[in-house]
Residue, then its C-alpha position, 0 to 999 in steps of 0.5 A: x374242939x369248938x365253942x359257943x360264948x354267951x354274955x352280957x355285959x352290964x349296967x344297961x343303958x336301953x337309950x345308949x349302948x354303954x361304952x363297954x358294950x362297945x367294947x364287948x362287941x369290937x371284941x367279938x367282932x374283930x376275933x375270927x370267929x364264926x356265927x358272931x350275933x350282937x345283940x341288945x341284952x345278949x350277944x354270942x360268937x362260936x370258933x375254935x377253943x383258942x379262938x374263942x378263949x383267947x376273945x372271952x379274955x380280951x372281952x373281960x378285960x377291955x369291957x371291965x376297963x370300959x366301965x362294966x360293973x358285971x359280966x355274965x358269960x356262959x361257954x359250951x363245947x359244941x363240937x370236936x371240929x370233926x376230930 
């Protein structure tokens, strides 16, 4: 199975990435995962279930130790990975 991961992190800071933003995208960016797009007010990386879970929980917990007061994360099945 694979998934596509949505989120956010926040509060904004439009002068400033904020550290958890930081956080977030060395996160995704250091899983493997496929079609990773980091982006000012949104960000989202697709992969494997267990990849992409695997990141969506160091996500949460090294973005909420970096200062983020919310997190917003949507994940959709987008395929079986041709099984």
């Amino acid at each position: 199975m694979r998934l596509r991961v949505e989120f956010t992190t926040e509060p904004f800071d439009l002068d400033e990435a904020p550290a958890h933003a930081l956080v977030a995208r060395e996160v995704v960016e250091a899983a493997e995962l496929d079609a990773v797009d980091v982006g000012p007010f949104g960000n989202t990386a697709e992969g494997s279930a267990e990849t992409v879970l695997t990141a969506v929980d160091a996500l949460l917990r090294k973005s909420l130790k970096a200062g983020a007061t919310r997190i917003s994360l949507q994940v959709n099945v987008i395929g079986d990975g041709g099984r």
